[in-house]
N, C-alpha and C positions, 0 to 999 in steps of 0.2 A: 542587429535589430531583431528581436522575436516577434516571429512572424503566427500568423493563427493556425497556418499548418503544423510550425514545430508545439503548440500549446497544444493543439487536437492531439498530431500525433503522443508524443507523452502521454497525453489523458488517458486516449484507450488502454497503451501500454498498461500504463500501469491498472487499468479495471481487468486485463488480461492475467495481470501477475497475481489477483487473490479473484476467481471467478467465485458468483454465488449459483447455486441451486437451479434459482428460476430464474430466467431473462427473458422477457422480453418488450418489444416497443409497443407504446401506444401516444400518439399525438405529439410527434419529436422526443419522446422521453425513453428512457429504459427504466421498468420496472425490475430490481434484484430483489432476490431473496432468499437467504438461509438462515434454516432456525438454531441460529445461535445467537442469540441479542446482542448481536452489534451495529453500528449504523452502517458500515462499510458494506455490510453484504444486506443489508435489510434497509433500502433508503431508494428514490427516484432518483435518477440520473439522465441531466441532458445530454444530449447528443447533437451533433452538426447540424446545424440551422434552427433549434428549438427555441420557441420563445416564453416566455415569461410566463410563470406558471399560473394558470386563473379558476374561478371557480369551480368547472368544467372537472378539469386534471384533479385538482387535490379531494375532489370528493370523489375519483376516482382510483386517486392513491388509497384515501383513508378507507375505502371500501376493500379495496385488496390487501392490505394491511390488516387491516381490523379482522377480516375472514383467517387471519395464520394468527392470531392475539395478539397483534403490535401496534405500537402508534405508529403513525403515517411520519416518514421523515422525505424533506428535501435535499439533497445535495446541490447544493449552490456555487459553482466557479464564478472567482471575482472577473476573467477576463473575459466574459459574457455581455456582463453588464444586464444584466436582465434584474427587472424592477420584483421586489420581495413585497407587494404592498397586498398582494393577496391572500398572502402567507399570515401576514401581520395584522390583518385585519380580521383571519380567524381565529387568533389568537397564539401561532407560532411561536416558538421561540427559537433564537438562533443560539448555537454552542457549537463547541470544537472546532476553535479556528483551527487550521491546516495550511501548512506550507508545500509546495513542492518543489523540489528543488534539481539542478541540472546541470551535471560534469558534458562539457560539450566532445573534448574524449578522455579518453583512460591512462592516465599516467599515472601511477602510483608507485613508480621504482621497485626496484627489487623486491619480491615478495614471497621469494621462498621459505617456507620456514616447518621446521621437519616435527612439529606441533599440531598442525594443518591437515585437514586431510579435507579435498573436494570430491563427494561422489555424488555422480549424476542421477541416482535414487535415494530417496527419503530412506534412512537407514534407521532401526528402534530405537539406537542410543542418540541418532539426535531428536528424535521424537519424544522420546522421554524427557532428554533435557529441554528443551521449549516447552513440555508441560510442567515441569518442575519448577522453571524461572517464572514462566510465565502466567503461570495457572489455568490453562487451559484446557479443555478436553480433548486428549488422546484422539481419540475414536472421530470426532466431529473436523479435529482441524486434519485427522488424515486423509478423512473425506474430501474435503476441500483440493486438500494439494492432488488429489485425484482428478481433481475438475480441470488442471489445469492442461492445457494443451502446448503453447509454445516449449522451447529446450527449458527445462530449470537445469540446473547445478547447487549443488548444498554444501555447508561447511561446518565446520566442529576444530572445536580447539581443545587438547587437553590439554591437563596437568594432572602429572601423577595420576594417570588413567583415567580419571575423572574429564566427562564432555563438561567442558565452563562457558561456552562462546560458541554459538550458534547463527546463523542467518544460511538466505537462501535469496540466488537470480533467477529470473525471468528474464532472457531475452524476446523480445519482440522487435521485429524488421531492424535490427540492429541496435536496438535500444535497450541494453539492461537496469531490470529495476532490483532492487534493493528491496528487500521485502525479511520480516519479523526476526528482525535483531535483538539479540538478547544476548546479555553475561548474567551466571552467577553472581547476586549482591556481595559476596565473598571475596569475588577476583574483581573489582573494576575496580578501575584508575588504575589498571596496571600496563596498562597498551595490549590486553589480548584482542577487544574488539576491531582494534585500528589492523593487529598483524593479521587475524582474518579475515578482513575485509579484505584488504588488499592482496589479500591472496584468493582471494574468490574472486573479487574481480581481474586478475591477471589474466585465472583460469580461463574468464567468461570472451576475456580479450582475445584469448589465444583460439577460442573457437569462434570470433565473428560478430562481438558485441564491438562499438565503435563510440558510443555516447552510453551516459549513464542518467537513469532518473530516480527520485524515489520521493517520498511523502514522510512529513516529521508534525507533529506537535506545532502549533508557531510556538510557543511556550519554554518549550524542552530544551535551554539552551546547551547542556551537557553535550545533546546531541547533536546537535546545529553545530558545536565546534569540530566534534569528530569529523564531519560530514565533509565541511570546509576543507577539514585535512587530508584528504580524500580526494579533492577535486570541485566539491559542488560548490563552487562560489556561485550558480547562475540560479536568482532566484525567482523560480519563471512567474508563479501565480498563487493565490490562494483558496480556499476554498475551505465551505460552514455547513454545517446540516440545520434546516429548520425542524423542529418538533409538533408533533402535533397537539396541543392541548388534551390534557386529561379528561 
């Protein structure tokens, strides 16, 4: 049975594994924000005991927003329950459903593989390949993994010298997350993502990670099977960002 602890817990975990900029609370919520336009680090986030967001709050969001040049977003967890009709009535719109999902522990067999390599600092060659795949900024998303404070661990796959296969953990209170997977569009369907994984998460097990959580697309089923095979069959809850009207 999931219980609201194991859903909390998760939750923060994983706001722990990609920190933004600014945080902080006002009226049960957390306000994030970094200037890189995404919703994940640039969106209101509830927090334990918060209730349903109302006039009040969102003209409070869209003013702190709007002063950094952004629309105002909500993030919304399904196992809340918390009514969107104020959202919707100023003319929000919901997008990005999101799954999270939850290996209750870690078994992913044998994972060595001499391709592999996990180091406990963000190193330039995986940093370059996560901007290459992913198109990101260098400079912005190193900032970030600066922010973060729990153990990470990072992985890299090559071939033929070349980094093709990328990600990186966050543990938290013994919850590892799963955070910015990426292959080469060149090498997939080849099983590099599945042998790095599993070899990051071996890693992550052998220092003290016991559960595993992470956040996908609801959509993405490419990924959603990886993920399966992996472990994550527990699919804990979901979660939408509302926007603000233009």
């Amino acid at each position: 049975m999931t219980t609201q602890n194991l859903l909390w817990r998760v939750e923060m975990a994983c706001r722990a594994a990609w920190p933004a900029e600014e945080e902080h609370e006002s009226g049960g919520w957390q306000f994030r924000f970094t200037d890189d336009a995404t919703r994940r680090t640039g969106s209101l986030n509830p927090l334990p005991g918060a209730k349903a967001p109302d006039e009040a709050l969102l003209a409070e969001a869209e003013a702190f927003y709007g002063e950094r040049g952004y629309p105002a977003f909500v993030r919304l967890p399904d196992f809340l329950d918390l009514d969107d009709a104020a959202m919707l009535a100023r003319g929000y719109t919901r997008e990005a459903p999101t799954r999270t999902l939850h290996a209750p522990s870690i078994d992913v067999g044998d994972a060595t593989a001499r391709d592999v390599e996990v180091p406990d600092l963000v190193t330039t060659d995986w940093l370059a390949a996560r901007t290459r795949i992913a198109g990101v900024s260098a400079e912005r998303y190193a900032a970030t993994l600066a922010l973060i404070s729990a153990p990470v661990l990072y992985s890299v796959l090559r071939q033929n010298g070349e980094v093709v296969s990328v990600a990186y953990v966050v543990t938290v209170d013994g919850c590892l997350v799963l955070e910015a997977v990426a292959t080469d569009p060149g090498y997939r369907g080849r099983g590099h993502a599945r042998t790095m994984l599993a070899a990051l998460m071996n890693e992550a097990k052998a220092q003290g990670a016991n559960e595993a959580a992470l956040q996908v697309v609801a959509d993405n089923g490419p990924a959603r099977a990886l993920y399966a095979r992996l472990g994550f069959a527990g699919d804990l809850y979901g979660y939408a960002y509302y926007r603000q009207p233009a």
